[in-house]
NUMIRO-172500 format. One record per residue (C-alpha): x, y, z; residue in one letter. Coordinates in steps of 0.02 Angstrom, whole numbers, padded with zeros to 5 digits, always signed. Layout:
<rs>
XYZA ...
</rs>
This chain:
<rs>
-01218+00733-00914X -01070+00830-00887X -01131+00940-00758X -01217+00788-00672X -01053+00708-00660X -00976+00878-00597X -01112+00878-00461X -01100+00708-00397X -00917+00721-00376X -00912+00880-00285X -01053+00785-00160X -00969+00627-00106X -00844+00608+00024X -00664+00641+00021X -00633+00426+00061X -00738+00407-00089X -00634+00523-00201X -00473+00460-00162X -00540+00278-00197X -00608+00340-00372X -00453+00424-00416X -00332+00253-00342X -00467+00148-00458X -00441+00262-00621X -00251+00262-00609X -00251+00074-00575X -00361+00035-00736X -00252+00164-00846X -00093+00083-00811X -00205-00095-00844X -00249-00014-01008X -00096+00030-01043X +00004-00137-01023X -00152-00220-01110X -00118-00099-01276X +00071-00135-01253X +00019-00317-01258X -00104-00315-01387X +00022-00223-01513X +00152-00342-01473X +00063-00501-01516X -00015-00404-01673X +00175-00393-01717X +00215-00566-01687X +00053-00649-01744X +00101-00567-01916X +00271-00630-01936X +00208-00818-01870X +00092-00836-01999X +00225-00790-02116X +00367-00897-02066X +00233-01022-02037X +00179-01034-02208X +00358-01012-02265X +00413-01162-02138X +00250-01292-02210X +00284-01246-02395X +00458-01305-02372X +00424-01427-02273X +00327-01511-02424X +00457-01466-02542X +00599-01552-02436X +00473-01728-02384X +00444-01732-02577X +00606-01738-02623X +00661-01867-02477X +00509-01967-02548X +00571-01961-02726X +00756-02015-02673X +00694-02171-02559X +00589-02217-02709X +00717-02218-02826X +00838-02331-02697X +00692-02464-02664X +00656-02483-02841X +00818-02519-02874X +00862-02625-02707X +00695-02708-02628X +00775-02732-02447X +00668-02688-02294X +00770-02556-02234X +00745-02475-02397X +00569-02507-02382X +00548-02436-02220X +00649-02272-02265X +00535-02285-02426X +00393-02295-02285X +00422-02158-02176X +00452-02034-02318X +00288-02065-02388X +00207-02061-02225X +00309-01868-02191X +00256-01796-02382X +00087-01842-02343X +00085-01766-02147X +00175-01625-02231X +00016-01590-02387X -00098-01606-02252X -00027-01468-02153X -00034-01340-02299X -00111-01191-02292X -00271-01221-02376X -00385-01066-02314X -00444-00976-02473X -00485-00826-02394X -00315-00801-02329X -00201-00868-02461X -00285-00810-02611X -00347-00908-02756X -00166-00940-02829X -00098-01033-02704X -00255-01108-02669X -00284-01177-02822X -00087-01232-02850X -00120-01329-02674X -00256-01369-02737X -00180-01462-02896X -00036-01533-02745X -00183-01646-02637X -00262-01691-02815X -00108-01734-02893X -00021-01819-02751X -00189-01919-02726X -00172-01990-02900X +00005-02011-02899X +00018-02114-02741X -00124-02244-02811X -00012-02275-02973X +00131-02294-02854X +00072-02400-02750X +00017-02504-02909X +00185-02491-02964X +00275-02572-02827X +00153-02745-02836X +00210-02766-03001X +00354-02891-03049X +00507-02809-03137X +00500-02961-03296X +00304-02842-03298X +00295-02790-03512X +00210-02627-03409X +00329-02616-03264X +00452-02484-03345X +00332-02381-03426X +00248-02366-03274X +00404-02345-03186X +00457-02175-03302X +00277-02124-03297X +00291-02112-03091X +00448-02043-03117X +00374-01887-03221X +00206-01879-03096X +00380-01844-02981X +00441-01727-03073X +00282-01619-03082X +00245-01651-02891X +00411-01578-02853X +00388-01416-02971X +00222-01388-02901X +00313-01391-02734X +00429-01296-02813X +00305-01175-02885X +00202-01165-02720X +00364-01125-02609X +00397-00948-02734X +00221-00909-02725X +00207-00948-02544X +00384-00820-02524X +00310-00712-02642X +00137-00668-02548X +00254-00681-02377X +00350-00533-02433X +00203-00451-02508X +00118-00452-02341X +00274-00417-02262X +00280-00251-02347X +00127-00204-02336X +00133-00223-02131X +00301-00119-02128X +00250+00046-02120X +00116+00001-01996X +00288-00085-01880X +00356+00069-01920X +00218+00184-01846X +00207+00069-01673X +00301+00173-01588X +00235+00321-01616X +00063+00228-01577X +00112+00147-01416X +00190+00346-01379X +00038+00422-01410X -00078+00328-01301X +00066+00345-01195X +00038+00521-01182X -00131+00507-01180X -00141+00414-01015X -00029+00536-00956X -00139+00684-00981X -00282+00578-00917X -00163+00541-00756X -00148+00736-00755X -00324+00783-00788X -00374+00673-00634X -00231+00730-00524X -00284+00909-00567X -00476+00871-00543X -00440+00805-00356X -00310+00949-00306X -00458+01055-00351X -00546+00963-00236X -00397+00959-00100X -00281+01066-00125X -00356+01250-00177X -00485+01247-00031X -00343+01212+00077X -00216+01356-00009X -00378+01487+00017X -00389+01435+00226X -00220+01453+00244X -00214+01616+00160X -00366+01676+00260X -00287+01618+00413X -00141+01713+00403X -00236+01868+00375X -00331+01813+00535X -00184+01782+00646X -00153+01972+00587X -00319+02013+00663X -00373+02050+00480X -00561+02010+00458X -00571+02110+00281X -00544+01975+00160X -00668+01889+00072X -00774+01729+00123X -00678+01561+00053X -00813+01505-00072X -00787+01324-00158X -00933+01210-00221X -00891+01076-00121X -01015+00995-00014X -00907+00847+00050X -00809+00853+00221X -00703+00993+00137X -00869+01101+00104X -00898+01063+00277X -00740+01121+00334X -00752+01294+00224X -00901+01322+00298X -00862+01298+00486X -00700+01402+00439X -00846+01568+00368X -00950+01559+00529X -00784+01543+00641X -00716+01693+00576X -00894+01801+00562X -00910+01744+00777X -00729+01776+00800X -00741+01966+00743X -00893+02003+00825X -00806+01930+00989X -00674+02049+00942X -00763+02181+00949X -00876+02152+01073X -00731+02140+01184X -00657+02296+01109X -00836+02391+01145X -00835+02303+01338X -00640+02331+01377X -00661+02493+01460X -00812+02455+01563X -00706+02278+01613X -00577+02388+01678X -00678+02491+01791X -00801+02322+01855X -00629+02218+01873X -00560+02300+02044X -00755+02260+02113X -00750+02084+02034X -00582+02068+02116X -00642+02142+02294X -00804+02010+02273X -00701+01865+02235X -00576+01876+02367X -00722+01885+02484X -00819+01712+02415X -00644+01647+02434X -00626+01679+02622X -00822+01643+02627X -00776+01474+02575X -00643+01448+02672X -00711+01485+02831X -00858+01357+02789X -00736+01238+02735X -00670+01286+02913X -00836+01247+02984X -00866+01071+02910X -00686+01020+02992X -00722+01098+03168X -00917+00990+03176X -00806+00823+03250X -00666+00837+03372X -00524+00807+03255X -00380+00760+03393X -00495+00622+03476X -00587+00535+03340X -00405+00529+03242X -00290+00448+03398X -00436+00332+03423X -00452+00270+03228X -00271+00224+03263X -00279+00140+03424X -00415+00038+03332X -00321-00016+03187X -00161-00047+03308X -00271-00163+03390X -00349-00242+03218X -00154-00258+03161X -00121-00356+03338X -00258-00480+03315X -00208-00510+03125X -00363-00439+03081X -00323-00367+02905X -00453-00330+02816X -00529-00228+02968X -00350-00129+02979X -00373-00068+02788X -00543-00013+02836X -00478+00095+02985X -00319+00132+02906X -00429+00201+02737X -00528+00302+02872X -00381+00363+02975X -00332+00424+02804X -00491+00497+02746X -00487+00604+02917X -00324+00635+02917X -00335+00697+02750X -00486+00802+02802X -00415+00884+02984X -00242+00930+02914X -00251+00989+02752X -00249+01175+02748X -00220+01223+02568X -00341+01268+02432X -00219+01177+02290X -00170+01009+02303X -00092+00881+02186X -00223+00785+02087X -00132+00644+02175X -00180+00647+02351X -00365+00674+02303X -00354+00514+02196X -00296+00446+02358X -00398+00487+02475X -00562+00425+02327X -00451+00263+02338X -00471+00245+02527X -00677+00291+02524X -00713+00172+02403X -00617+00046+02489X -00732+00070+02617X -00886+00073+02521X -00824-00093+02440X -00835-00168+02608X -00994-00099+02639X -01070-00177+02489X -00967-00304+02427X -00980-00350+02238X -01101-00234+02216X -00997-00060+02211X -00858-00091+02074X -00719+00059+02033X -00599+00080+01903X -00507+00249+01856X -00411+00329+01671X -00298+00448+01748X -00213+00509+01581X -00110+00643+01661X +00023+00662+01790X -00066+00656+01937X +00083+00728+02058X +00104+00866+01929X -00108+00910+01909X -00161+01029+02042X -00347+01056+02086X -00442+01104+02212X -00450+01020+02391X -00596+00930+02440X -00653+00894+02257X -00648+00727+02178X -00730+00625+02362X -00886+00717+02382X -00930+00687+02195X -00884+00499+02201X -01003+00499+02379X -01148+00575+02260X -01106+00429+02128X -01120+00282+02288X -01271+00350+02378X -01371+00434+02257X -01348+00305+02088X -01278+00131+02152X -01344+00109+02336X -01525+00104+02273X -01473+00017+02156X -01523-00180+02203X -01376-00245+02078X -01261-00109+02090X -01153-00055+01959X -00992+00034+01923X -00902+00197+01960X -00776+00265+01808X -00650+00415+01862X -00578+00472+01726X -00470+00613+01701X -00372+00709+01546X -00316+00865+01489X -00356+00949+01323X -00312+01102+01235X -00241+01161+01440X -00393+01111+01515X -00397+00984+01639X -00559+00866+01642X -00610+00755+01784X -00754+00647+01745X -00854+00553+01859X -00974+00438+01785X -01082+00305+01885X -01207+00167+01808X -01320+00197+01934X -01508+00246+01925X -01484+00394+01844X -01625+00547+01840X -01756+00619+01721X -01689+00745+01588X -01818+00871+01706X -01730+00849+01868X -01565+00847+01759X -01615+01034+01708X -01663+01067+01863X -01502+01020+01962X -01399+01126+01825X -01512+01286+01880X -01501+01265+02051X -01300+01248+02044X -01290+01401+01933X -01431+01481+02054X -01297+01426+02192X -01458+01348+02281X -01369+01203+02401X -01522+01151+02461X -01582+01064+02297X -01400+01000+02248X -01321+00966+02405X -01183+01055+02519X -01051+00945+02424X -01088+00957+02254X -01141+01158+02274X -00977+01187+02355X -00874+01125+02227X -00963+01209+02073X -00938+01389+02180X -00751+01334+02221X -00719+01327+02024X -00793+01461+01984X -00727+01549+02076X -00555+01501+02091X -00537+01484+01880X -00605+01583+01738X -00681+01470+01637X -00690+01326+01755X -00868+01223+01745X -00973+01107+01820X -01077+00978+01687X -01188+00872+01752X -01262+00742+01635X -01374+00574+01676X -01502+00463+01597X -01647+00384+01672X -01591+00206+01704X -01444+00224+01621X -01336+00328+01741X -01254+00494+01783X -01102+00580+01735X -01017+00753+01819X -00885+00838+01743X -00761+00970+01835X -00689+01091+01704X -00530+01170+01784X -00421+01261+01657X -00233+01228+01706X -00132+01366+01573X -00197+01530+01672X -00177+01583+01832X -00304+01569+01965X -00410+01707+02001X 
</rs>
């Protein structure tokens, strides 16, 4: 059982543990307050039914003798208020021998029986009262009746008497008896004290074996790591929670890292004699790029088309027609954009810019049907990427997922940085492709093929890799669903 226990703890999740431990200390401290309670009202309970029997015995004792003094008054003076005093004490003494204890198996057969001989005796007593009180005083019987009540009186009240010292007696017997178990409360009450303590302990120890020790061994495993010390032992815990998880992630981590290690360690001198050619090759798909970038900006006479987009829109502007000037305006800037910007690097900015201008355009185009919205979660004057990158993907997105579209859909741009990696991501609810032609687009980029992605798309992918180590194209999509590219363009190192 106890190993079954062991197991199932060391299998649920860390949420669950914390909630089992938060339960167990909750009901300890609920047992503890209820065994605080409990011993309190064992206390009092005790000394009630003491006093309580005390209070009704003397009670009795004190009604009897009220009873016996009215008595005596209205024998001697008849008057109603006598009577009535007479009245009410009889009515008390009789509330008051009702109200005695009268359980045999708690007061013993003593009192019981002296009660007993009270309800009996008072029974009797009250009948040759009452027959008393008819009689005339000139009555032959009246005052031998009248000394015979007075004796039943007299035994009544030493009964009461009697049943008082008896009733004080058992009292402090009981009394006694219960005072070396008062005495030892304390002690109780500090026991279980302690012993919900150690159970508080137990548990707190139980789940910072579960927390805390797994933890203490990855730390002290990672600081021989940072020390490029792979020599110590694998962490080992029987978890198989999140934390098992974890210590598991944390073994294969380290086993990839120091093969990495050394793999690089084993390639570092052939690196050094292939990086001056890798260097040589680069710079050459770097002017190889430029000059085709070149190429796409010298296939329109730049100077014309440009002074006659802005004669247009001067002319839209004149005839107040607006919505025609943002069109020409958004493709004076697209050009503009396009014929005189030289630089490889721009600010993240002016791309988002110039996407904001074509899809103005292509909102016009379509209407309803074309809907954009953008995340930019960086500092877009601050971002630099490469020129010429974030338009031709959003094209793709319009002509190739929403135009054939017949109800559209939605362009997201969303960009963010993590871990120094910047990460544009351009995702379309368009038609979408086959996880085949998916595949098949991702080996023709990598296979630099333009013909099967496009001039746009191919261009781009080359451009990052070869102006970043590490930079990436993804290209995801779902039939029917849509399609999603990602640019990768690490922002910490230098470009190469």
């Amino acid at each position: 059982m106890i190993n079954y226990l062991r197991n199932l703890w060391l299998t649920i999740s860390i949420r669950k543990k914390i909630g089992i431990f938060a339960i167990m200390v909750i009901l300890i401290m609920i047992s503890s307050v209820a065994f605080n309670i409990s011993i309190m009202n064992f206390s009092l309970d005790s000394f009630n039914i003491i006093l309580n029997d005390n209070s009704r015995c003397h009670d009795f004792q004190e009604a009897m003798d009220l009873e016996v003094k009215a008595f005596a008054i209205y024998v001697r003076e008849r008057t109603p208020e006598n009577r009535e005093e007479y009245v009410l004490s009889c009515v008390r003494t009789e509330r008051c021998i009702r109200s005695l204890p009268f359980e045999y198996s708690r007061i013993g057969a003593e009192r019981y029986a002296r009660t007993w001989n009270i309800r009996n005796g008072y029974e009797g007593y009250r009948v040759f009262r009452d027959a008393l009180l008819e009689k005339e005083r000139q009555d032959s019987e009246y005052v031998t009746n009248l000394y015979q009540v007075y004796r039943i009186q007299s035994y009544l009240q030493d009964y009461a008497r009697r049943l008082v010292q008896l009733t004080l007696r058992d009292g402090n017997a009981n009394y006694q008896e219960k005072v070396p178990i008062f005495y030892n409360l304390p002690f109780v009450i500090l026991v279980f004290s302690i012993a919900m303590m150690i159970m508080v302990m137990f548990l707190t120890k139980v789940l910072a074996g579960t927390f805390v020790t797994p933890l203490v061994m990855l730390a002290h495993n990672t600081r021989k790591i940072a020390k490029n010390d792979f020599s110590g032992r694998d962490v080992e815990v029987a978890n198989k929670d999140e934390m098992g998880e974890l210590v598991y992630a944390f073994n294969k981590m380290k086993h990839a890292t120091e093969g990495y290690i050394n793999t690089l360690k084993e390639n570092n001198e052939m690196a050094e004699l292939l990086h001056r050619e890798e260097m040589e090759k680069i710079e050459m798909e770097k002017r190889l790029d430029a000059a085709r970038l070149e190429l796409l900006k010298s296939q329109i006479n730049p100077h014309f088309l440009f002074n006659t987009l802005n004669l247009i829109a001067c002319m839209a502007k004149l005839e107040e027609a607006s919505t025609t000037e943002r069109m020409i305006t958004s493709m004076s800037n697209l050009f503009r954009y396009n014929l005189k910007t030289s630089e490889q690097i721009v600010p993240l900015e002016q791309e988002l810019k110039v996407v904001q201008d074509y899809m103005y355009i292509q909102q016009m185009r379509f209407g309803s049907r074309i809907r954009y919205e953008n995340s930019i979660e960086v500092d877009a004057k601050a971002v630099l990427i490469p020129a010429f990158t974030l338009q031709p993907v959003v094209e793709n997105a319009i002509i190739h997922g929403l135009s054939k579209k017949e109800q559209g859909g939605k362009v997201f741009l969303r960009v963010w940085k993590r871990e120094g990696i910047l990460i544009i991501s351009v995702a379309d609810s368009g038609l979408g492709m086959s996880g085949e032609k998916c595949e098949d687009l991702r080996e023709a980029l990598k296979e630099h093929s333009t013909a099967r992605v496009g001039i746009g798309l191919g261009n781009i992918y080359k451009r990052i890799h070869t102006m970043y180590r590490g930079g990436h194209v993804k290209l995801y999509s779902s039939e029917g669903h849509g399609t999603v590219v990602q640019l990768i363009i690490p922002q910490e190192g230098e470009e190469v």
